[in-house]
BALOLO-132817 format. One line per 4 residues: their letters; for each residue x, y negated, z negated of N, C-alpha, C. Coordinates in steps of 0.02 Angstrom, whole numbers, plus 50000, padded with zeros to 5 digits. Each point is the difference from the previous one (the first is absolute). Example, Ala and Ser with C-alpha at 12.3 -4.5 7.8 and 13.67 -1.06 7.14 Angstrom:
! residues 2
AS> 50660/50284/49610/49955/49941/50000/50045/49940/50000  49982/49947/50036/50042/49941/49997/49961/49945/49963
END
This chain:
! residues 74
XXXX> 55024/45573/45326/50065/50002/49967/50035/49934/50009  50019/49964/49946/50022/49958/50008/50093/50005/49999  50035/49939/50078/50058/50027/50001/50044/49956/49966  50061/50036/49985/50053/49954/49955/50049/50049/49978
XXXX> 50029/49961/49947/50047/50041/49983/49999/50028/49919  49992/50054/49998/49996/50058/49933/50049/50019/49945  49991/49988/49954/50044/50021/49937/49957/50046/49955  50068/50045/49976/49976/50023/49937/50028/49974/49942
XXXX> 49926/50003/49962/50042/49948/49949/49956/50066/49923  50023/49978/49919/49969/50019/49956/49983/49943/49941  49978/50023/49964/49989/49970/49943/50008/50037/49925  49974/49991/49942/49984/50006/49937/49955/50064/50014
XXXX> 49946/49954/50023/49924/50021/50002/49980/50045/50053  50035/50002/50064/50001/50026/50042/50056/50016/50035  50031/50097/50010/50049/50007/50036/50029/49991/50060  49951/49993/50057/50023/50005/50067/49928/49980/50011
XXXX> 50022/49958/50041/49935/49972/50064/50049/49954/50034  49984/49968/50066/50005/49956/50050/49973/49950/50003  50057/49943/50009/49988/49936/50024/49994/49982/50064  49952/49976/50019/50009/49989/50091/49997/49925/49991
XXXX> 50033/49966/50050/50002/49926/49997/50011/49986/50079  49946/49957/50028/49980/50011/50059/50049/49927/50025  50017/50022/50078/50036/49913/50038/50095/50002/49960  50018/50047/49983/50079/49985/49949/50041/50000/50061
XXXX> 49996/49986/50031/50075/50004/50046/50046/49973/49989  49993/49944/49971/50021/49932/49988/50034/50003/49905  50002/50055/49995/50009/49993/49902/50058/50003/49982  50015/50002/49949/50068/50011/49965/50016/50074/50010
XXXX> 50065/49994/49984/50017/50091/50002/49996/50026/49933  49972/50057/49995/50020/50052/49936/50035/50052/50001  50060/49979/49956/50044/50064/49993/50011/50047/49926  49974/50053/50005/49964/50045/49937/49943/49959/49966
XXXX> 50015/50015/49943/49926/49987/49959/49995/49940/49984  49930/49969/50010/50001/49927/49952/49954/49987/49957  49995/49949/49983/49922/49979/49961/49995/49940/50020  49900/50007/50046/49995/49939/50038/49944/49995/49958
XXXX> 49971/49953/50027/49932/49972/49992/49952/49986/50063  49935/50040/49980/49962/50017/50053/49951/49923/50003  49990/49969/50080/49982/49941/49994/49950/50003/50047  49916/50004/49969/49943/50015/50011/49975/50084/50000
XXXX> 50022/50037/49962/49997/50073/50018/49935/50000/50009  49967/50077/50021/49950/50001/50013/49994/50098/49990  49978/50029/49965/50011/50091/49988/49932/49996/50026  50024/50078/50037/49957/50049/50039/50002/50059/49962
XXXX> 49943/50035/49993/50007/50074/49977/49965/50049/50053  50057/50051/50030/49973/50035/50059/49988/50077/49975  49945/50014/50005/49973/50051/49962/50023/50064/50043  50027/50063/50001/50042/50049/50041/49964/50055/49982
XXXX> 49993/50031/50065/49964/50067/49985/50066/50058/50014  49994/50052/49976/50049/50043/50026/49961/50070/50003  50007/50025/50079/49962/50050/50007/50034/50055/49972  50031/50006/49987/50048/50076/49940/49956/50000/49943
XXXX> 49973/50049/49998/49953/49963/49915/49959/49969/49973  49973/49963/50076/49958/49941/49969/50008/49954/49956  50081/49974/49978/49998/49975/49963/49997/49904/50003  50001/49959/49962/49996/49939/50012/50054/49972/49981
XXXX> 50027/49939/50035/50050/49967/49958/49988/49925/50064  50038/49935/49941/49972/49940/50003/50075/49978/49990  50016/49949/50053/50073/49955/50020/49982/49936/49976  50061/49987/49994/49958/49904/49988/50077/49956/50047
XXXX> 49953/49961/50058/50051/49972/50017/49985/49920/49986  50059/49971/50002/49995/49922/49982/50005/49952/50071  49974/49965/50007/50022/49953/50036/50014/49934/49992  50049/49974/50014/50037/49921/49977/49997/49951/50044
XXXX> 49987/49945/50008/50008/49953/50039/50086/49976/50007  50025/50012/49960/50090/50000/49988/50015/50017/49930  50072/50005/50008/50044/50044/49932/50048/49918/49983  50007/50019/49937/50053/49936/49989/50066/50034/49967
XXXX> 50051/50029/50013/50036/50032/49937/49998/49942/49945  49991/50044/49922/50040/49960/49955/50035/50021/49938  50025/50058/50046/50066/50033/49968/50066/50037/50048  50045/50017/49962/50054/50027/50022/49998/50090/50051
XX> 50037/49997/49984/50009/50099/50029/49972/50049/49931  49992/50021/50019/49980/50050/49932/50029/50057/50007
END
């Protein structure tokens, strides 16, 4: 598991998944929503079993080398 600090973020294309961006101690602050830009991302897809049912389901998390905002509050 890699450590850092976690956002939820969405898209168009995709509703909900997580950004992890590893080493941020040091970042800007975010207050509510923004629109950044992901700088080196890198997606994971973690395949989930759920024993109720047997059923399957698949997360996708992102990982960033850093965020840049380049927008306002939303």
């Amino acid at each position: 598991e890699v450590k850092g600090r976690v956002f939820v973020a969405s898209s168009s294309e995709q509703p909900d998944f997580e950004v992890v961006v590893p080493n941020l101690r040091n970042s800007q602050m975010f207050n509510g929503r923004q629109e950044v830009r992901l700088v080196e991302p890198m997606v994971r897809v973690v395949p989930k079993r759920n024993n109720i049912g047997n059923t399957r389901s698949m997360n996708m998390v992102v990982y960033a080398k850093r965020l840049e905002v380049v927008g306002g509050s939303k």
